[in-house]
N, C-alpha and C positions, 0 to 999 in steps of 0.2 A: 504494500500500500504506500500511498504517496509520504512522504515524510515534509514535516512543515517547513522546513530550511530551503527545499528545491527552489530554485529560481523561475519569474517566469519568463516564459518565450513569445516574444512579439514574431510576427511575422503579415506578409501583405493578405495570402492565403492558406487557410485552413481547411485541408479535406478530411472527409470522416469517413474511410472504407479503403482498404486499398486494393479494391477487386478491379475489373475490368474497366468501370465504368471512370472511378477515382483514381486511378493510376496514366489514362487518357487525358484526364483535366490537369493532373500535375503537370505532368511532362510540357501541355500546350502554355499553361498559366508560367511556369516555370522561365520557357523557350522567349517570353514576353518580357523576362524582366522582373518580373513578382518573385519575391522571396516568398516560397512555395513549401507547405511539411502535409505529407501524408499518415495520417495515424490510423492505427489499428488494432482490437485488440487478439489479432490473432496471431500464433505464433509463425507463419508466412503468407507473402502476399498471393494473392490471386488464386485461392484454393480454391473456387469454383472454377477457375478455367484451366487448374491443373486437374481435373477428376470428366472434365466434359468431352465428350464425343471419343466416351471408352479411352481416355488418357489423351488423345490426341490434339482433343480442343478442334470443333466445327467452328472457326471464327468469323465466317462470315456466308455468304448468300448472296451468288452473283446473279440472284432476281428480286433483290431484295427494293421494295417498294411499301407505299404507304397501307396498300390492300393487306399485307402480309401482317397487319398490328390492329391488338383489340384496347379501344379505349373508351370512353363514356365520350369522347370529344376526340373523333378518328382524324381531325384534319390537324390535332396539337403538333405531331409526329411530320406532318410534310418539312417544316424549312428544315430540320437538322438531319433529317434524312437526305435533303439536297444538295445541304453545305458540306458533308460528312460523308462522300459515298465509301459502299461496298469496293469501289476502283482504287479510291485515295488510301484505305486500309491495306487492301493488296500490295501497293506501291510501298506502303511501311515493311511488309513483310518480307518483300520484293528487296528490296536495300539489305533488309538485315540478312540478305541470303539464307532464308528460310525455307526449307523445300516442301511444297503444299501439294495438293492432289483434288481434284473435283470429283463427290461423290455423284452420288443421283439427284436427280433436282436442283443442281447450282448448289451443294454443301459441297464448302472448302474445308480443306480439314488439312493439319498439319503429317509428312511423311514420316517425322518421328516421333516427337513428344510434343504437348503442350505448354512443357516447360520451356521449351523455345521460344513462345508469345510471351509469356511471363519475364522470361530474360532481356528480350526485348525492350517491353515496358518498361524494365527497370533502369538497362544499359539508357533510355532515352529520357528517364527521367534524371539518373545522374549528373548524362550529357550536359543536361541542360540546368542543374544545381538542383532540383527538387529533391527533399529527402524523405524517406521512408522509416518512419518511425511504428515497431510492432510490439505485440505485447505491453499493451497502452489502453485501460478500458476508461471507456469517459464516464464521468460522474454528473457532470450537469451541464448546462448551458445556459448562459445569461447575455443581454444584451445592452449597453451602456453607451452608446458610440462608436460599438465595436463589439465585435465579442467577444467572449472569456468560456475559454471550456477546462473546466477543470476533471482529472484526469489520476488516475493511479500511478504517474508521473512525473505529475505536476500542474501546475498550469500555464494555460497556452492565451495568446491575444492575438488578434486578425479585424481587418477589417471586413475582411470577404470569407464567410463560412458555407460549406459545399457538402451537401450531405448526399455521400455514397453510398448506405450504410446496405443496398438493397432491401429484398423481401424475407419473408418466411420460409421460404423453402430452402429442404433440407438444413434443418437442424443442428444436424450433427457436426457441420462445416461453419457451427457460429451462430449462425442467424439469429438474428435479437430481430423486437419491432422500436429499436432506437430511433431509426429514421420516423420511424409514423410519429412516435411521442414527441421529437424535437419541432416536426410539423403542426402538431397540434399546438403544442407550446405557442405558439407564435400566428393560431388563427385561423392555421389550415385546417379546411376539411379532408377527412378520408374516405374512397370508396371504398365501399366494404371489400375486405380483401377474401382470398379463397385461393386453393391450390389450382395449379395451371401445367398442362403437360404432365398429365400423372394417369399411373391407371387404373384401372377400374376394380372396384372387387362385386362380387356376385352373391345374391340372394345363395343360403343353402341349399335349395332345391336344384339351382342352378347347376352349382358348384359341384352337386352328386352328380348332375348329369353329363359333365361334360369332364370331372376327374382322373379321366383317363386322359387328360389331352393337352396338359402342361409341357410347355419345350415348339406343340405344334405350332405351325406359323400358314399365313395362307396370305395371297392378295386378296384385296377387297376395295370396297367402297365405302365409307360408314358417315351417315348422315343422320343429321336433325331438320326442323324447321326451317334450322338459322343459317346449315353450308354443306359439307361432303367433301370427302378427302380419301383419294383413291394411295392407297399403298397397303404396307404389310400391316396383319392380326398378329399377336401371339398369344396363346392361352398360356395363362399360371397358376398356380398353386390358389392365388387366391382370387386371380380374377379372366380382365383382360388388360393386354397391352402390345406393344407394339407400337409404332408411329400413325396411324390411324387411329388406333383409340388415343393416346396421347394428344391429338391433335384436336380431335371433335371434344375431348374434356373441358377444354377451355372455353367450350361453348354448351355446355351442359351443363343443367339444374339439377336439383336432388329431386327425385320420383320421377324422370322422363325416361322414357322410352328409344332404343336405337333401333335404327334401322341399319343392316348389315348386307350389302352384294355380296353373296358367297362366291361368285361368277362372272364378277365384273367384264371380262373378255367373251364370255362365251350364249346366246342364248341359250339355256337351257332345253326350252322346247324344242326348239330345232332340232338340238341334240338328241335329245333322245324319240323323239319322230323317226329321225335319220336312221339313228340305229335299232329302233324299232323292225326297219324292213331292210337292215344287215344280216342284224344277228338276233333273232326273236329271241332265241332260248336263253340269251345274257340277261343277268338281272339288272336292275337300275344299279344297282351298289356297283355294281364293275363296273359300269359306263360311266359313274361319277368319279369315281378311283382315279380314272385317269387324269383326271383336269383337278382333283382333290387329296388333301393326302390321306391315305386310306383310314389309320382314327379316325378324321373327322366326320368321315363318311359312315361310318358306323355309330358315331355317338347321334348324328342325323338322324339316321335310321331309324333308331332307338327313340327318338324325339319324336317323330313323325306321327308316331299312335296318335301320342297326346297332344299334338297341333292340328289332327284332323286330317291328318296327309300321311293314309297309311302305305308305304311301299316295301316294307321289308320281307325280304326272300323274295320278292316279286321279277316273273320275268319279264320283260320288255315286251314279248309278244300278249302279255297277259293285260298291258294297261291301258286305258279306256285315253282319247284324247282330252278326256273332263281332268281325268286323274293325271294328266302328263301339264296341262295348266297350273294343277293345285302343285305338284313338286314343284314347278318352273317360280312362280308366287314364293312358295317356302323358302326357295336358297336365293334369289334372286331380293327378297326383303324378310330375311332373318330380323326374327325381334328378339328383342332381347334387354329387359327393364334393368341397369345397374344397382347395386344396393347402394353403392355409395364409390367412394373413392381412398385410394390410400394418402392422400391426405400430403401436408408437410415433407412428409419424412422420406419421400422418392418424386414429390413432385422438382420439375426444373426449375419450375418458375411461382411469379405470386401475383396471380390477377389484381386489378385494383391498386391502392395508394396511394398517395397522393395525390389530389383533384386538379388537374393539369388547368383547368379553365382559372385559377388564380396561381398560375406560374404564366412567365413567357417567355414563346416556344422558341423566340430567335435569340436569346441570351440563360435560359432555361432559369432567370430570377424571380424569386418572390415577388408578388403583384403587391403583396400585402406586407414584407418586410426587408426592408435595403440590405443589400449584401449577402442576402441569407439564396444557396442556389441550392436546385435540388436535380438529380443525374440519375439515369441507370434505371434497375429494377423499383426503385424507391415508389418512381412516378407511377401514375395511372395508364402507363404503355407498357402492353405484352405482344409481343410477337410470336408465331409460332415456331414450330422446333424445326432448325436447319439452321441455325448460325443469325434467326434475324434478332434474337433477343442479346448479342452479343454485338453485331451492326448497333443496334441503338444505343446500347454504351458508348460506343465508340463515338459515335455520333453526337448521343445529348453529351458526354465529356468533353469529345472537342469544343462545341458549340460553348459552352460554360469555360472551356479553358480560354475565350479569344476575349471573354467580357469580363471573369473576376479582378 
């Protein structure tokens, strides 16, 4: 704990986080001339972008745009996503001879480590005088002319306080709701927050029925009301996931209903018409086998009684065209009601946060208090999974690094 004798540290800029988003604003705030300190209370920087995209860190999304982000006020997100592209980040990377690789959909992902982005950061905040101070937990914040964050350290003075502190998600890597509370403090509202990019767990009934099917993985389509997101399922132990479910969670309420294309490339019907007058004596289960992976196609089966859609052991030559509809229906808008979500502790991200309509969007400062900036996850902008929630770091940070 702090001891009363410590000194305190004046400085132009004070950041609060030194993840993705705070470690962008240093380095720009820094590059400007601003005697610049990043605090944190974690024992190293940017442990969210050391553990992302399976160690490699997805940093960014060469389609990344304003559609790609969910906010209560979707148009906050246009200038810093303009001033700040997915291009200008590459060209960072790009310099520091970082060897990157594009997966599916425009994700960039690093060839070796994540620790390479992270290095980076820090070689650029050096560069440029900013310091990185960790193992630092703040104790309060007051405002005077200036601010005063007092700290397990000590205490700190700034004219310009930048709060990177992100969301809730995952836990285990830190996550406080400091940033929400140093918000409020000072006026802000918060949208109600909730997990984002997380998967799904399943009613018991569910969960017996489909038990056998953890590890399986399938394309799909999965939609609500609100959008639809064509890629991979995975079934688990306790629910669903996958980048499809991951993806429509963000847009999902507690008691709704998904809709699932088991079949998204294939007409069903067609299909099995066709091979109706191939091969009559084949059952539907083999003629699904092939385009499915064969658990799944058996826990269907099995489902099928009690959806009304009986086809098990059935041959091909034996189904009625009414009955090759009712299958087609069934795998073509799998439902499937979630219990809920696993919550914090595996989600990526944290819907909600700070109410973007009293920040602004082209210096990312309090509407309602001088000096005080807010960056990153903190805000009320989530994007989805592929590197654009880490774009927007990069993005609302620089944008904040060019004004504090």
């Amino acid at each position: 704990m702090a001891e009363p004798h410590k000194s305190l540290v004046t400085v132009d800029t004070l950041i609060l986080g030194a993840g993705a988003a705070g470690l962008m604003c240093a380095m720009q705030a820094a590059q400007r001339g601003k005697s610049t300190l990043v605090l944190d209370h974690a024992k190293q920087a940017g442990k969210k972008i050391l553990i992302s995209g399976g160690g490699r860190c997805n940093f960014t999304n060469l389609h990344t745009s304003p559609e790609n982000f969910l906010s209560e006020n979707p148009h906050f997100c246009k200038s810093a996503l303009s001033r700040y592209t997915q291009w200008d980040f590459l060209e960072l990377v790009n310099k520091h001879g970082i060897p990157w690789h594009e997966k599916t959909l425009g994700q960039l992902f690093c060839d070796d480590s994540a620790k390479d982005i992270v290095q980076m950061l820090l070689r650029e905040c050096k560069s440029a005088g900013a310091k990185v101070q960790l193992r630092t937990e703040i104790l309060s914040v007051d405002y005077d002319h200036g601010y005063r964050v007092r700290t397990s350290e000590g205490d700190f003075e700034a004219k310009s306080l930048v709060i990177a502190t992100g969301g809730l998600s995952m836990p285990k890597l830190g996550a406080t709701p400091l940033g929400y509370q140093i918000a409020e403090q000072f006026g802000h509202r918060i949208v109600p927050v909730r997990a984002g990019l997380v998967p799904f767990t399943l009613h018991d009934h569910d969960k017996a029925a489909y038990e056998e099917l953890p590890g399986v993985a399938t394309e799909v389509i999965a939609e609500n009301q609100r959008t639809a997101f064509k890629e991979a399922m995975l079934f688990t132990h306790r629910g669903l996931s996958g980048p499809a479910m991951l993806q429509i969670s963000s847009y999902w309420f507690p008691g709704e209903s998904l809709e699932v294309n088991l079949l998204p490339h294939l007409d069903v019907s067609d299909l099995l018409k066709t091979a109706r007058q191939e091969t009559p004596k084949a059952t539907v289960a083999s003629c699904l086998a092939k385009h499915l992976p064969k658990r799944l196609v058996q826990a269907l089966q099995t489902q099928s009684e009690t959806r009304g859609v009986p086809w098990q052991h059935k041959a091909l030559g034996d189904i009625s065209n009414v009955e090759i509809e009712k299958i087609s229906k069934y795998l073509h808008s799998w439902s499937v009601k979630p219990n809920g979500t696993e919550g914090y502790r595996t989600a990526e991200v944290t819907l909600g946060g700070v109410d973007v309509n009293q920040v602004s969007s082209k210096t990312m400062e309090s509407q309602l208090q001088p000096g005080l900036y807010f960056i990153g996850e903190v805000l009320d902008v989530t994007g989805w999974l592929g590197g654009y929630n880490f774009q927007w770091a990069w993005s609302s940070g620089w944008v904040a690094g060019q004004s504090v």
